[in-house]
N, C-alpha and C positions, 0 to 999 in steps of 0.2 A: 593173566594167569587163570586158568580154568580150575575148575573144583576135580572136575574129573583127570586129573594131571597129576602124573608122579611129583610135578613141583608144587604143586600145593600142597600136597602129603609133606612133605617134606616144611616148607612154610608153616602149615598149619601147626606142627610137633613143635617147631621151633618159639615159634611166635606164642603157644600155649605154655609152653614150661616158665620164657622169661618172663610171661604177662602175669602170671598166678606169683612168682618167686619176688616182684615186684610189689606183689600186695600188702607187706609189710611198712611197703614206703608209704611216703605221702600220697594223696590219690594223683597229685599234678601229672608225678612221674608214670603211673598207671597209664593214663590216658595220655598221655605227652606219646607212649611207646607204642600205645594202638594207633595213633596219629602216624607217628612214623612207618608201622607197619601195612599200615592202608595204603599211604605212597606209595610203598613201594610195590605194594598189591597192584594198585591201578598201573601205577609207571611201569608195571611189567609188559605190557600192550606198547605201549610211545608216553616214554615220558615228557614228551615234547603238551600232552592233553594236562599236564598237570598244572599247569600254568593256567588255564580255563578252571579247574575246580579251586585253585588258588583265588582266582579273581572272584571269583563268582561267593564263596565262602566271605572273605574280606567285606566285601561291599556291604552284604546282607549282613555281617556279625555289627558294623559302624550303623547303618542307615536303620538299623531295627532299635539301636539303642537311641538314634535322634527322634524317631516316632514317640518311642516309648517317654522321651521328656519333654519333649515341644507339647505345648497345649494348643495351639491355633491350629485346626482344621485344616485349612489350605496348605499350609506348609505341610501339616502330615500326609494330604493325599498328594503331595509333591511329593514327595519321598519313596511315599509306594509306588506311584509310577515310575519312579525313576530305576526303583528295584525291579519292578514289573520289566521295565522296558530293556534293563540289562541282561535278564535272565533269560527273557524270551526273545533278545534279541540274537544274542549266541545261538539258540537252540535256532532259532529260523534261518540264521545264515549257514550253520553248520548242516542243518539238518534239510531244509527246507530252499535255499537258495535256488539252487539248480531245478527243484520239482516248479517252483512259480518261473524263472522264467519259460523253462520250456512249455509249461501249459499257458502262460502267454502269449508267446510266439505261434503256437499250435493256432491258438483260438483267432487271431489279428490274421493267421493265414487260412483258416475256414473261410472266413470274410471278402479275403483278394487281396491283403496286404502283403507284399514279398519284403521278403529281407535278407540282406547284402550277407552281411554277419551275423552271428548270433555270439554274444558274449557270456562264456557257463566257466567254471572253474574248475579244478582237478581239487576238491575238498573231499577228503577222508573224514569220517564220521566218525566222533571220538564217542569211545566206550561208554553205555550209561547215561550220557548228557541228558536223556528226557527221565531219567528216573533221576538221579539229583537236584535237575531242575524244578522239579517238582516239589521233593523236599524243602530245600531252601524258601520257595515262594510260600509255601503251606508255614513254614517260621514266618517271614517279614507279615504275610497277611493275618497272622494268628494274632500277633504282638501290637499291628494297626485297632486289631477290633476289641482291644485287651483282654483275650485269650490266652495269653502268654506276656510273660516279664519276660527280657530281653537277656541272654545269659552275660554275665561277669563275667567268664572266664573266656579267651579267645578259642586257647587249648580244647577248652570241653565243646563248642559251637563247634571247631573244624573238626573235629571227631564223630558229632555228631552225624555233617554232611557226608561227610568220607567214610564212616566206617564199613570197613573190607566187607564184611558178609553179604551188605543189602547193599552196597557200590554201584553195581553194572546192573543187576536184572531187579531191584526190589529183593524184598516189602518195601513199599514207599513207606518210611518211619515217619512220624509227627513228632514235633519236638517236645508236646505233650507229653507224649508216651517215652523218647528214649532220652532226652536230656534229663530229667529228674534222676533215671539211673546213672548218666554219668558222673550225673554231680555227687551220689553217694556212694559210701566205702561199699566193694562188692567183696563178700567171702565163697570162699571154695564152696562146692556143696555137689557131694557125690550121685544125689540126686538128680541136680541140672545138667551135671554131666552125661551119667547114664540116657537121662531122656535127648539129652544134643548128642549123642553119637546113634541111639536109634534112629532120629530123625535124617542123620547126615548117613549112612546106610540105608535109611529106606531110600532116599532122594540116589545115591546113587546105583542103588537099583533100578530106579523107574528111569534112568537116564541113562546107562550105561547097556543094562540087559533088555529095556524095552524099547525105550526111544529110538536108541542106536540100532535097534536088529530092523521096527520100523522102518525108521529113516531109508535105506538103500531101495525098499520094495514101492514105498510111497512116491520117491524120485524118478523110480523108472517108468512109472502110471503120469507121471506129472508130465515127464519132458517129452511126450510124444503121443496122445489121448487117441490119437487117431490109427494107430496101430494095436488099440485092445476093443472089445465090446462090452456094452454098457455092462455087463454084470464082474467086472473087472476093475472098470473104472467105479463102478459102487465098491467095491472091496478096497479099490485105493483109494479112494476116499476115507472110506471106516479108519483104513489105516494111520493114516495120518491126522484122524480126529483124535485119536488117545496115543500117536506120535506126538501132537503139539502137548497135549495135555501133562504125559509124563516128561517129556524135555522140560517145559515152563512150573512144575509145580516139582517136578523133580530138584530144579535150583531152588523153590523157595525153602525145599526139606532141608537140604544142604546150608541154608544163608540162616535161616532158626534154628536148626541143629548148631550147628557152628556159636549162635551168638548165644545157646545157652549153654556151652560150654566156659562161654566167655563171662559169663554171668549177669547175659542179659534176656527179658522176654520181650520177642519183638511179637505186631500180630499176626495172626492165622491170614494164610493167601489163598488158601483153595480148600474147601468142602463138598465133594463128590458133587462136585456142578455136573455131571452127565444125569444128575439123577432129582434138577430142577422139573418143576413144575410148569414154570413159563418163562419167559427172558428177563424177567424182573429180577426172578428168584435166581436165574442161571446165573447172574449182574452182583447178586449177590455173595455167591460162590467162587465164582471165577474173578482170578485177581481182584481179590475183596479190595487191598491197598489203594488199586486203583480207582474203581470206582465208588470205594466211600469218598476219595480226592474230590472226582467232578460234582458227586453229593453235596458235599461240603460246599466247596467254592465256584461252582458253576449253576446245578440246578437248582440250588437254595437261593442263594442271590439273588436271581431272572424271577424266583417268587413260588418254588416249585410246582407244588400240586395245585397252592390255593389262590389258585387264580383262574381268568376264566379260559374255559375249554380251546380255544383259539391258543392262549398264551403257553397254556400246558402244551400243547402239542408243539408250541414252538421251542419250550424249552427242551423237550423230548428230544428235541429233531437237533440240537444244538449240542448237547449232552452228547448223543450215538456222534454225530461229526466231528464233533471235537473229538474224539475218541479213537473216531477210525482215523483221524488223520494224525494225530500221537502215535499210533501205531509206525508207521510210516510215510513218505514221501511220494506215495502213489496212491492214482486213485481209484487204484483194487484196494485197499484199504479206506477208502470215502466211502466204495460204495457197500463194503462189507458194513461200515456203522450202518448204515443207511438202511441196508438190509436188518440189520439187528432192531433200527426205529419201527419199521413195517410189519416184523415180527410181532413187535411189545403190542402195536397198535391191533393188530390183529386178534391177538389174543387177550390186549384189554376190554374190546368191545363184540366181540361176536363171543355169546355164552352158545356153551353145549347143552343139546338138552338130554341128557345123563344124568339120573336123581341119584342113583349109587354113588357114595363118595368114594367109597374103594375103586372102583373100576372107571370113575372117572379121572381119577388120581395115576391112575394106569396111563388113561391114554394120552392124558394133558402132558404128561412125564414122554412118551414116546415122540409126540407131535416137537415138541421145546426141544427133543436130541435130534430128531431129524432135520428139524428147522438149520436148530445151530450147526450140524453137519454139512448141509447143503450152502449155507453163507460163508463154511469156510472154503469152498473151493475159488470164490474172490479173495480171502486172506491169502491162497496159494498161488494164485495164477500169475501170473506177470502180466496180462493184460486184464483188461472187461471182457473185450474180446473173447480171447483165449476162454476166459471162466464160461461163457454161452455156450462155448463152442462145445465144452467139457460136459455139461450139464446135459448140452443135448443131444449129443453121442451117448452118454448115459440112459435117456431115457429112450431114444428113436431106436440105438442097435444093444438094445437089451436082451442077453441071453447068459446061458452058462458061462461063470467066471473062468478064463483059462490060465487062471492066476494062484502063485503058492497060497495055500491055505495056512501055511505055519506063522502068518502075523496073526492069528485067531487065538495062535496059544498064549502069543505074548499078552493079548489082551483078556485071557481069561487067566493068567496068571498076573495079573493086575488085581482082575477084583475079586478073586480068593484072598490074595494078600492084603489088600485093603481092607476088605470086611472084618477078616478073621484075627490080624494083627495090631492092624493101625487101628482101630478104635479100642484096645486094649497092648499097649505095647509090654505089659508085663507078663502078657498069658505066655508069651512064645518063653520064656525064658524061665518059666515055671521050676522050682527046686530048684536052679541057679541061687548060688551065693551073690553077694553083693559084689564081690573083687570077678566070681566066674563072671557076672553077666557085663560087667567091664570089659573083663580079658578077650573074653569072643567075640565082642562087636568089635573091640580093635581088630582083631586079627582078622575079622571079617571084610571089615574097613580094607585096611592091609592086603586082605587077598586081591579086594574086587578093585584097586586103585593100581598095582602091581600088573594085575595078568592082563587089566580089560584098557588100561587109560596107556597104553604106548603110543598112539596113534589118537588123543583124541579130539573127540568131536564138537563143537563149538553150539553154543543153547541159542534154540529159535530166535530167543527173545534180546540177544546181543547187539543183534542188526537196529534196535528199537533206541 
């Protein structure tokens, strides 16, 4: 079920009036009803994948409570591996299967090795699995380093993993952050509503009237580079840099709007990352959920920073790969991390010599957007290949763009609206009553889900 779909409009209305009318009850049945209503969120895809977020819940809600009481060391890192090896074993076979063997077979026939057969499967990629997979691990290893008590109730743990908002694309939730709110009574509050329906309005702005108008101009630059010149193929590129950005931070507007209507605060996933300083900073903006994850449980672990220069860079270099290849199953996504490590490296060690902090603040800002622009045409390409190929048509048959200029507008009606609004969501709605500023964003809501979602279009980040 898509956010931008006349049937989530419809879901959402439903699933909101019984959830609140509910709150009267015990909290069980509360969360017992958002449990149920996530199901059937997800199960709208193939309910046949619910049976994976079934298992996967189950194991972690038992194995995290044997951690939590067993005292002998071995047995508990028995346990988390066993979590480890279930969680990521799913994801690898589902996800991952097919990409290892063929880049095996690829590599053993560089070599001289032929082969008769090759055995690959017809496996469909279920919705999400690397963003709850995540979840759940971030519980079992929290609860290991006792960062977290293991929760009592089963109800509030599968709730936790499942809940609809952040299901398919993020926030990656910690259980830090959102089980403490399951576990307590939530009341109405016309404030969290208001701010969750601007936020699910802005989102589907940025995904419906920008992403979407993107999208078609970006695809026709992509699927054939060799019939534009470079200053064409630089404009679909543009394009599709604040394509990916509003499609992917557009759902996270949507998934936090949504969950503070529900009476929950999940975290921030995106802060105008176009307008980082260097890849650190970009890292930090851009799908914040995900990369406080590898923070957390990757680059900290390995010994982060404090350790010596050799080791940092190995963990650096481990960090970007693991990452690019979370993204997906190819390795136009290894090598985009890859590209993101060479970046960091670049610009943690070669200073500018620019004494102005203003103007060097300027350019360090434009360098980090180009960078990140140009690494994304490996996020886009279907080959390596292809991505070279792209790049260097860009640069070798560079001239005037023969290309519509109206994704310019979409992107400049981006960041009017972002400046002027979002960092003040009450200016637009100024002399608005408390019930008008309600009334107009439903109806607004309303409008833009009715006229624009008949036909809609599916977020970058689904494929993930």
């Amino acid at each position: 079920m898509l956010f931008n779909s006349i049937e989530y409009f419809y879901f959402f209305v439903v699933a909101y009036l019984f959830y609140w009318a509910l709150a009267k009850k015990q909290l069980v049945f509360q969360n017992a009803f958002l449990l149920v209503s996530s199901y059937v969120f997800y199960g709208w895809w193939d309910y046949r994948f619910l049976g994976l977020i079934f298992i996967s819940t189950v194991i972690d809600f038992f194995l995290a409570k044997q951690i939590y009481t067993i005292q002998e060391s071995q047995i508990k890192k028995l346990l988390l591996s066993l979590s480890l090896c279930v969680n990521l074993g799913l994801l690898a076979f589902f996800k991952y299967y097919n990409f290892f063997i063929d880049s095996w077979v690829e590599l053993l026939t560089s070599v001289g090795y032929e082969f008769n057969s090759i055995t690959t499967l017809e496996i469909i990629l279920p919705v999400g699995i690397s963003f709850y997979t995540f979840q759940t691990l971030s519980y079992t290893i929290d609860v290991y380093y006792g960062r977290l008590k293991p929760s009592k109730s089963f109800i509030n743990f599968a709730t936790f993993v499942s809940l609809f908002p952040q299901l398919v694309a993020g926030p990656i939730e910690r259980a830090r952050n959102l089980l403490p709110q399951l576990e307590q009574p939530r009341t109405f509050s016309k404030s969290l509503l208001l701010q969750g329906l601007y936020l699910m309005l802005w989102g589907l702005f940025k995904k419906i009237v920008i992403a979407d108008s993107l999208a078609p101009l970006t695809d026709k630059v992509f699927e054939d580079p060799s019939l534009y010149n470079g200053g064409t193929l630089l404009l679909g590129l543009l394009y599709f840099t604040f394509q990916i950005y509003c499609d992917f931070s557009g759902y996270s507007d949507i998934a936090i709007g949504t969950a503070k209507c529900f009476g929950f605060q999940f975290k921030t996933n995106f802060n105008f990352p176009y307008f980082a300083q260097n890849i650190s900073d970009f890292w930090r903006r851009w799908h914040m959920s995900l990369s406080n994850w590898f923070r957390d449980y990757i680059f900290i672990p390995l010994g982060g920073s404090k350790v010596s220069t050799i080791k940092f860079i190995r963990n650096i270099l481990v960090v970007f790969l693991v990452s690019g290849l979370w993204h997906g199953a190819n390795w136009t996504y290894v090598f985009w991390g890859l590209t993101h490590a060479l970046i960091y490296f670049i610009t943690q060690y070669i200073k500018l010599p620019i004494h102005s902090s203003g103007f060097k603040n300027i350019v360090t800002t434009c360098f980090t957007f180009i960078a990140v622009m140009i690494a994304w045409v490996f996020f886009r390409s279907p080959t390596i290949s292809f991505a070279f190929e792209y790049l260097t048509d860009l640069v070798m048959r560079f001239s005037i763009p023969q290309y519509p200029l109206k994704g310019l507008y979409y992107i400049f009606i981006l960041l009017f609206f972002d400046f002027c609004f979002r960092t003040n969501p009450q200016h637009i709605f100024k002399g608005f009553s408390s019930f008008q500023k309600q009334l107009s964003i439903i109806v607004f809501i309303a409008f833009i889900w009715v006229h624009f979602s008949s036909s809609p279009k599916n977020f970058i980040y689904f494929q993930f």
